[in-house]
Steps between C-alpha positions, in 0.01 A plus 500: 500500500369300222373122501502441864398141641117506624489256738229238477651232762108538636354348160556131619361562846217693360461204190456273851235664693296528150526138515417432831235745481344377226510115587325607795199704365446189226551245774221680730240579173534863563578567103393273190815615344848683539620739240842571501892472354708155443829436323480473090706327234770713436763538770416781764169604377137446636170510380128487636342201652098408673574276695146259700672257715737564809728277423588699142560776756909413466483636146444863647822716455580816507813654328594847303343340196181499623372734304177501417197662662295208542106697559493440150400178610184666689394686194675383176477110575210415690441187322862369620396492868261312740161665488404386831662642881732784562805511294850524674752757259893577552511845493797832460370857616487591158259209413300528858423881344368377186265229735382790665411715225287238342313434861403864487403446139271218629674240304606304797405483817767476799304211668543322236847487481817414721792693451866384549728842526844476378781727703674583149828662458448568097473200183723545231450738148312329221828505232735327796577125487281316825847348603602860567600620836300815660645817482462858438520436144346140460162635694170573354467887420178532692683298844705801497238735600312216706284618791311207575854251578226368799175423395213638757185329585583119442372186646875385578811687400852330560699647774826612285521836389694664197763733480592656194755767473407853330463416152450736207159605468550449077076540398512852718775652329430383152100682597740812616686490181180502257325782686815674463432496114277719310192356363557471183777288604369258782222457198793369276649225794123419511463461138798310442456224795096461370623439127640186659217343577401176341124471679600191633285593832763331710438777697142490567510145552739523764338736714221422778345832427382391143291242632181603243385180306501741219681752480385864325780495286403167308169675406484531092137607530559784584886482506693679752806451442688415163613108602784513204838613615492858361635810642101636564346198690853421663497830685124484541577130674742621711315874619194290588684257686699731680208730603307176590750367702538837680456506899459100464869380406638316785861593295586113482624594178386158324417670206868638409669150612233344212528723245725349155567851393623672819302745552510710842140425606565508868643836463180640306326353778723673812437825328122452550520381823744799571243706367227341694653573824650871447102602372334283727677324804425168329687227487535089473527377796389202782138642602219429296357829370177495297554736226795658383500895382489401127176239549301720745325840449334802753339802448798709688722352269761786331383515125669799431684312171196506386454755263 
């Protein structure tokens, strides 16, 4: 059955105990500052907000526009919030995993911060209008292989919880389909979606995993990467990102909703993390780990490729 009704009925109760939630941990001084959603200009959509007093807390939404992963705003844009006192942030499983990578990366530390879970039921795809209604066909690719619909680990999680009928798991059959091909021909898809590339960086600048304040690929002495949009540095960009992004991608899939030229960046990333787990039982997920198998290294390691 195609484009069935999600139901998210539990979006304006949730959108109210964010609100009431919030209000109270600005009222009480247990946060300088609240990151999280409110409504935008255009009819239906939403859009990031840092909110410091309780009484702003009324602006706090949530909706299936609500998009964005906001721990860019731990990593990306610092300057934007309060320096001082723990910082209150609205958080979907998918964004709660990225949170927790970077605390095991030592980039924030969970003291510091006070997180607001969101029981999510999917947001809608980036080309869909944010009037739209939630279905199977209006819903973000990556909600419909979701595992993380209840966040773990919060300070305060609203009581509602999601149900979302069996959708279409789209990014794991169009993985099936390319390692189906020979390749010489998964090298040609690869090819073709990289010669789109403008090096806008939308990508990078998106994601709370490139949080370097410079990063290697802006070098020019030595450069690392070609920075013109040219088949060489294009695939070169998007190989190192990939591999660097491997084991850490919390799959919020940020990166593909940003990009101008559509290119399937979440589903170069699922591969890795596909590959991470079927080699070595690694995975995003809501425990702080230290290392992952890519940025660690032991003597008993296999090095058998090696040759």
């Amino acid at each position: 059955m195609s484009n069935q009704p999600i139901d998210t009925s539990i979006y304006s109760a949730i959108s109210t105990a964010i609100q009431t939630e919030a209000k109270r941990i600005l009222a009480e001084e247990q946060v300088s500052a609240v990151i999280g959603y409110t409504t935008a200009r255009r009819q239906g959509s939403a859009q990031p907000i840092v909110i410091t007093a309780a009484n702003d807390a009324a602006k706090l939404i949530f909706s299936p526009a609500c998009v964005n992963n906001l721990a860019v705003y731990l990593t990306k844009a610092k300057k934007e919030i309060p320096k001082q006192g723990r910082i209150g942030i609205v958080v979907k499983g998918c964004d709660l995993k990225a949170l927790v990578g970077l605390m095991g990366e030592s980039q924030l530390r969970r003291e510091d911060l006070y997180l607001i879970g969101v029981p999510c039921a999917g947001v809608l795809g980036s080309t869909v209008q944010p009037a739209t209604a939630l279905t199977s066909d209006s819903i973000a690719p990556k909600c419909s292989e979701c595992d993380a619909r209840l966040p773990q680990g919060c300070d305060f999680v609203p009581s509602q919880t999601p149900a979302t009928p069996e959708l279409e798991h789209k990014y794991a059959a169009e993985i099936a389909r390319l390692e189906a091909l020979t390749p010489h021909e998964r090298w040609a898809y690869w090819k073709e979606q990289f010669s789109k590339c403008i090096k806008c960086y939308a990508c990078r600048q998106v994601c709370p995993f490139c949080f370097c304040e410079q990063c290697l690929c802006d070098r020019n002495k030595p450069q690392m990467v070609e920075t013109t949009p040219r088949p060489a540095g294009n695939t070169a960009w998007h190989i190192v990102r990939a591999m660097h992004l491997a084991g850490r991608c919390a799959g919020c899939a940020e990166c593909e909703r940003v990009c101008p030229m559509d290119i399937p960046l979440n589903l170069l990333n699922r591969k890795m993390a596909k590959e991470l787990k079927e080699l070595y039982a690694y995975e995003a997920g809501f425990e702080v780990q230290d290392k992952g198998p890519l940025t660690s290294y032991e003597e008993k390691d296999d090095q058998s490729f090696i040759k």
